[in-house]
Backbone bond lengths (Angstrom), bond angles and torsions (degrees), N, CA, C in turn:
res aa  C-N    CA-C-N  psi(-1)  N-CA   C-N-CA  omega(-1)  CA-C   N-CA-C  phi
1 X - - - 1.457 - - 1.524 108.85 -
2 X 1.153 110.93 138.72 1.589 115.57 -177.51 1.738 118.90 -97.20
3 X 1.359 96.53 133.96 1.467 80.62 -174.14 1.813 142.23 -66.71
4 X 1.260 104.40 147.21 1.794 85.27 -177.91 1.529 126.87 -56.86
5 X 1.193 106.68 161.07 1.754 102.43 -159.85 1.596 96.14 -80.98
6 X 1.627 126.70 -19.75 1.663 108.91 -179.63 1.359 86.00 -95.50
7 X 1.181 161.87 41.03 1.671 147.76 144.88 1.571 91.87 -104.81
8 X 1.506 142.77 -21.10 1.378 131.95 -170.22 1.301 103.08 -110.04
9 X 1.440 126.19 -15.76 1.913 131.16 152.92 1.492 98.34 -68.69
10 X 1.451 127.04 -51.50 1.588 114.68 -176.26 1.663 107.37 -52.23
11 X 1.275 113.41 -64.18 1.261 122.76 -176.24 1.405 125.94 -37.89
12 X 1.554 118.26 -34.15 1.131 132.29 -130.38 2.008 78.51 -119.23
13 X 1.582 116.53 -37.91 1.462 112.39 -179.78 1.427 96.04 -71.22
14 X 1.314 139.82 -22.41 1.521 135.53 -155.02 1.426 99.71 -101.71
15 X 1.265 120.71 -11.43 1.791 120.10 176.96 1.471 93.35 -90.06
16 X 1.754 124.11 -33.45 1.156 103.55 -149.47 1.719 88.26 -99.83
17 X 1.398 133.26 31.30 1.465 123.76 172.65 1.580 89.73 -113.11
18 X 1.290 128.61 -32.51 1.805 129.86 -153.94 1.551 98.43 -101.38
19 X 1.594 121.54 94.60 1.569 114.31 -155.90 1.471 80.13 -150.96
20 X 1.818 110.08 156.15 1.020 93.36 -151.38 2.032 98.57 -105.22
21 X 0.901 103.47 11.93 1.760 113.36 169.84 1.640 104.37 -97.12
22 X 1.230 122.50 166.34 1.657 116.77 165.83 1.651 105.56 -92.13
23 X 1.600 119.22 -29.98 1.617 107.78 168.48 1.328 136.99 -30.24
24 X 1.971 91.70 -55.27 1.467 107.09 170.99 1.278 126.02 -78.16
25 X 1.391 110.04 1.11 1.338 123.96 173.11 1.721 130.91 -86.86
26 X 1.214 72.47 -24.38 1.429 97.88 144.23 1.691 147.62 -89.11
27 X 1.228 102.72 -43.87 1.620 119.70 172.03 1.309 121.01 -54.69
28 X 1.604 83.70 -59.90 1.867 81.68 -166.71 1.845 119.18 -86.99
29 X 1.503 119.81 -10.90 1.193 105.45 172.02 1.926 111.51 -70.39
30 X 1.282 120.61 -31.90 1.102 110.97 151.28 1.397 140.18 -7.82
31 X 1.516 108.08 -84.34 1.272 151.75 159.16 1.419 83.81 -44.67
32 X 1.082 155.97 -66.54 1.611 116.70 -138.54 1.879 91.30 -109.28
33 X 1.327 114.52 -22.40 1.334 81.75 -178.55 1.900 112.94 -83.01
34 X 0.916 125.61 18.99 1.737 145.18 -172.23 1.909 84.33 -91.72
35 X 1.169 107.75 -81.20 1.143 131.87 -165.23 1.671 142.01 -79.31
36 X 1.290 103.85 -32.80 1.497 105.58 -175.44 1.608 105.76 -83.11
37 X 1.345 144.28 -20.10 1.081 139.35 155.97 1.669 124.55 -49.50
38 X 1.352 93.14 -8.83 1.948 94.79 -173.22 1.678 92.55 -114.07
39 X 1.542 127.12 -1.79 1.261 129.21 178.22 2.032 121.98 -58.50
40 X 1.072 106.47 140.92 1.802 100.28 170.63 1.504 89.60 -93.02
41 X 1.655 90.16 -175.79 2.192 88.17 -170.61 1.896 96.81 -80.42
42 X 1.401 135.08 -20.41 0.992 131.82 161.17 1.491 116.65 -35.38
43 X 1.189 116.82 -56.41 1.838 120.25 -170.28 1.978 86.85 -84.33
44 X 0.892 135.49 -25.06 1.431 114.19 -162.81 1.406 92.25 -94.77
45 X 1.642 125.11 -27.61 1.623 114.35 176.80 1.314 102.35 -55.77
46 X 1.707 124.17 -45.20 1.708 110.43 -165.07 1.457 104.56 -92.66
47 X 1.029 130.90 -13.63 1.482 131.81 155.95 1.426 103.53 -23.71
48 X 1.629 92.06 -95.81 1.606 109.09 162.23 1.463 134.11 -40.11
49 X 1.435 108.66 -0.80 1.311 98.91 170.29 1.703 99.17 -115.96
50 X 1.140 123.74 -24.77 1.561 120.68 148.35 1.232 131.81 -32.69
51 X 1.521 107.68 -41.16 1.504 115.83 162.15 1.199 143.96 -77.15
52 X 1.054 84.61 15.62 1.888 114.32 174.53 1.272 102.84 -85.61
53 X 1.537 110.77 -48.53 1.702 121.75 -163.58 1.892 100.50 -50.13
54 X 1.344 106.41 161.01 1.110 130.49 178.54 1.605 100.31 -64.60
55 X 1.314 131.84 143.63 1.705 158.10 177.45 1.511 85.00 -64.03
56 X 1.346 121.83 -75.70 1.265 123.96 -173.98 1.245 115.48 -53.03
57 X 1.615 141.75 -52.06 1.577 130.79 171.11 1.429 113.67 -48.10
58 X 1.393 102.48 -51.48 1.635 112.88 -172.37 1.539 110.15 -45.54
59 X 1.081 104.66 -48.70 1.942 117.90 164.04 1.414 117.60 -44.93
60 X 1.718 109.19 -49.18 1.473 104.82 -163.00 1.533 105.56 -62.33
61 X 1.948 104.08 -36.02 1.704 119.53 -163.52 1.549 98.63 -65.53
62 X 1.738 116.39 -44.35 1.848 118.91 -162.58 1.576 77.32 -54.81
63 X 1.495 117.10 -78.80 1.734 126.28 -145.82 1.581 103.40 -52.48
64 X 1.193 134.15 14.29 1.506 121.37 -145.10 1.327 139.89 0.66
65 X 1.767 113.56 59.02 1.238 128.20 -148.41 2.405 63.10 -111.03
66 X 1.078 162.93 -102.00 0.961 154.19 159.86 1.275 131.92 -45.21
67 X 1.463 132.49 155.22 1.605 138.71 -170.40 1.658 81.44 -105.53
68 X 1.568 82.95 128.22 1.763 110.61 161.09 1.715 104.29 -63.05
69 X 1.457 95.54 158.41 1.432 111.41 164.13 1.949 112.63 -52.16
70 X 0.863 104.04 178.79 1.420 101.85 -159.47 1.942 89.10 -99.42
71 X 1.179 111.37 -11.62 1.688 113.33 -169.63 1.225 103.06 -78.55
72 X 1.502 120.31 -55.28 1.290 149.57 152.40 1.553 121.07 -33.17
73 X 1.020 123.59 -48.42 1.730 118.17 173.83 1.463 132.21 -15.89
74 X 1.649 85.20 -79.32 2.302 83.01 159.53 1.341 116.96 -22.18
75 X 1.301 99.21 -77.12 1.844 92.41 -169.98 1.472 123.43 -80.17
76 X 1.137 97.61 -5.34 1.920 91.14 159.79 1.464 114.45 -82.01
77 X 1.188 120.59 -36.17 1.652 127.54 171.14 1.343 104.86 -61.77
78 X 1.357 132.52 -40.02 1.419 142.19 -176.07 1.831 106.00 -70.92
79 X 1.105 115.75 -41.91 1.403 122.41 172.50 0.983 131.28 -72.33
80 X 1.588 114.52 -41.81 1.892 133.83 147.45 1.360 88.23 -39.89
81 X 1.680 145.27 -93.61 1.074 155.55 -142.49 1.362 113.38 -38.19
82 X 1.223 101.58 -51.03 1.119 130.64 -170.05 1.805 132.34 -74.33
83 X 1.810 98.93 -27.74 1.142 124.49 150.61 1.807 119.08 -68.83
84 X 0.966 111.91 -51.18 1.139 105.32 -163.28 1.671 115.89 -79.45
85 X 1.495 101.21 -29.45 1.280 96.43 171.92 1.171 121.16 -77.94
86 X 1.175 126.74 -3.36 1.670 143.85 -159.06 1.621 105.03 38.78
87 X 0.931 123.15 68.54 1.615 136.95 121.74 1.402 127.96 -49.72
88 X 1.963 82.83 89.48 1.666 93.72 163.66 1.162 145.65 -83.81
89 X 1.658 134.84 137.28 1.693 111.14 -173.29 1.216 106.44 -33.96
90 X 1.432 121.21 176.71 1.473 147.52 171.60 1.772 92.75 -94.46
């Protein structure tokens, strides 16, 4: 049985608050509660597979101190975006 899509948006906001830097502990619950509710299971599979990535890479890609993987881009551009304009949850 596959899971329901608001228990894998819950899940998926609770990975992105428990990170193991405080930067990203910051960044990305942002970012997902803005966003992962408007996701198909395509963007929430690489979401979730983004959240695999290392606290520290994920940093280098937000700060653009390194270029993200090419899978990854969208939502690092979306998170840059999203920083700078200061886009707050709703």
């Amino acid at each position: 049985m596959s899971e329901l899509a608001e228990h894998r948006i819950k899940r998926l906001n609770m990975r992105s608050m428990r990170r193991g830097i405080k930067e990203m502990d910051l960044i990305l619950p942002a970012f997902a509660k803005v966003h992962l509710a408007g996701m198909d299971d395509a963007d929430l599979a690489l979401y979730e597979e983004m959240l695999n990535e290392s606290d520290h890479d994920l940093y280098l890609w937000v700060s653009e101190q390194a270029q993200p993987p090419d899978r990854y881009a969208r939502f690092i551009t979306l998170i840059r975006e999203q920083l700078a304009g200061g886009v707050r949850p709703a």
